[in-house]
N, C-alpha and C positions, 0 to 999 in steps of 0.2 A: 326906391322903386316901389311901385304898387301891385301889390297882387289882383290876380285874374280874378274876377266875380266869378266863381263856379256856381253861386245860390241857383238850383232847380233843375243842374242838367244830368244826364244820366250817365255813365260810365261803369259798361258790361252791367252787372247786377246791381250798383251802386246808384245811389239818387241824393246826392248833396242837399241837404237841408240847412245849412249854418255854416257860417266860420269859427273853428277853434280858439281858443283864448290864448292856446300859448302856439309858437312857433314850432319848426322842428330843428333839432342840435345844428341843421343847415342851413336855416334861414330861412325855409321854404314854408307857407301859411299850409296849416293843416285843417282838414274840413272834415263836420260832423257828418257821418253819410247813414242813410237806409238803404242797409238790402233788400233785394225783394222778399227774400226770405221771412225780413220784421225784422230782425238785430239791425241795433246799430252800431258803427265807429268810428274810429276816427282817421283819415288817410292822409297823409301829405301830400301837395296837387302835381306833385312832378310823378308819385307815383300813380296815381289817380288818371293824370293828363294820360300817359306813357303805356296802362296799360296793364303796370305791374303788379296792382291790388285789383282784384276784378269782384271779390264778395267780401264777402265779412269773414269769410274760412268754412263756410258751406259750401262750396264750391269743391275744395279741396277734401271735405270728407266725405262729399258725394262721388267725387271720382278715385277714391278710397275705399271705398264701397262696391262701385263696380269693378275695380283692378280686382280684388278679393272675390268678388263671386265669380270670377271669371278663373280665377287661380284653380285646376284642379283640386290638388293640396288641402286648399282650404275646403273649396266642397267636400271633402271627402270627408275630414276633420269636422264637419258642420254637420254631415249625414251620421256620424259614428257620436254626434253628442261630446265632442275631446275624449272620448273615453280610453283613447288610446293614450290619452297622455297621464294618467292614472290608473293603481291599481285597481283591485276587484273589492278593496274598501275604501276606496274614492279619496286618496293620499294620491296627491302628485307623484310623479314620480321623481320629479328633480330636489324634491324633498329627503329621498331614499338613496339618491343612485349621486356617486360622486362623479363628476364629469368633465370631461378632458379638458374642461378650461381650469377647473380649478386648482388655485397652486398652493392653498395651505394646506393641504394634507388631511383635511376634516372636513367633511359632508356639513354644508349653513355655516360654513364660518371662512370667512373672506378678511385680506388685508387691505385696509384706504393709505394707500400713501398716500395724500394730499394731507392727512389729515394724524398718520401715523397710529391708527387704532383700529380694534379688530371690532368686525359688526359677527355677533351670533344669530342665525335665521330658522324660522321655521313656519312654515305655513300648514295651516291644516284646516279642511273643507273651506277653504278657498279665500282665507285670512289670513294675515301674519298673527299666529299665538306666541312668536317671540323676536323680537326686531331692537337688540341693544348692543350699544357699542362699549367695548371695553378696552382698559389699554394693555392686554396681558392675551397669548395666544391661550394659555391655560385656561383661564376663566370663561373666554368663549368657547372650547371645544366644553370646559363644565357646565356651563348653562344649558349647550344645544344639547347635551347629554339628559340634562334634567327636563329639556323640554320632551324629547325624544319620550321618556319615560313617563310624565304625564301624557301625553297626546298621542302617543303611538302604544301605548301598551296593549291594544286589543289585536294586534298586528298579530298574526298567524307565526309559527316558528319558521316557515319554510321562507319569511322574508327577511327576518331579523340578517340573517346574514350579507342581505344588501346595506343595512344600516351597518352592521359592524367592517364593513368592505373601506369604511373612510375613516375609522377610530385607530 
């Protein structure tokens, strides 16, 4: 069977310029597309034909964009700068405060079953300063311990005891 010449037509944001080289795991000829946006890539023509890819993925971060500014919530959080979501020395606070999803018992350190090893966490001024996996729950609450102690030591006394709330 032959595929449809899609070379030049438009579909929603998309403008077919080519045919792909390779197929898709379906069978179906996949087509090099321009959004109007400028990106290109690459779509499979049933999904193209049909409707189901309409950009290159601007589309969908454009109407992610407006669900969000439409969100109260988020306005509010956008007008307060996140500042609610951190202390009064610009520490997260999920960095501090151990939180009802957590089930290891220690503030940045979490269990992967998949993979059966503990990840130590710490972010500070809006980085990971400590992001390593270990296979031992001790070694991760000791690390996040030592990171805690280089990276939070300016931390006032009146908070310590949110970090010490997960030790």
């Amino acid at each position: 069977m032959r595929a449809i010449d899609l070379i030049g037509k438009h579909y929603n944001r998309l403008t077919v310029i080519a045919r792909a080289t390779l197929n898709a795991a379906n069978g179906d000829a996949r087509w090099i597309c321009k959004c109007d946006c400028g990106q290109e890539c690459v779509v499979d023509s049933y999904r193209l034909r049909k409707g189901r890819t309409k950009s290159c993925g601007c589309l969908r971060r454009e109407d992610s964009a407006r669900r969000s500014s439409d969100n109260d919530a988020f306005i509010q959080m956008k007008a307060n700068n996140a500042s609610q979501l951190k202390n009064e020395d610009g520490i997260c606070y999920s960095s501090l405060r151990r939180s009802k999803r957590n089930r290891s018992g220690h503030i940045g350190v979490s269990y992967v079953k998949r993979t059966g090893l503990y990840v130590a966490r710490l972010r500070y001024n809006g980085k990971y300063v400590l992001n390593k996996t270990v296979t031992t729950y001790e070694r991760a609450c000791q690390l996040r311990e030592e990171a805690e102690d280089t990276y939070l030591h300016q931390l006032s006394e009146t908070a310590e005891p949110r970090l010490l709330a997960g030790r």
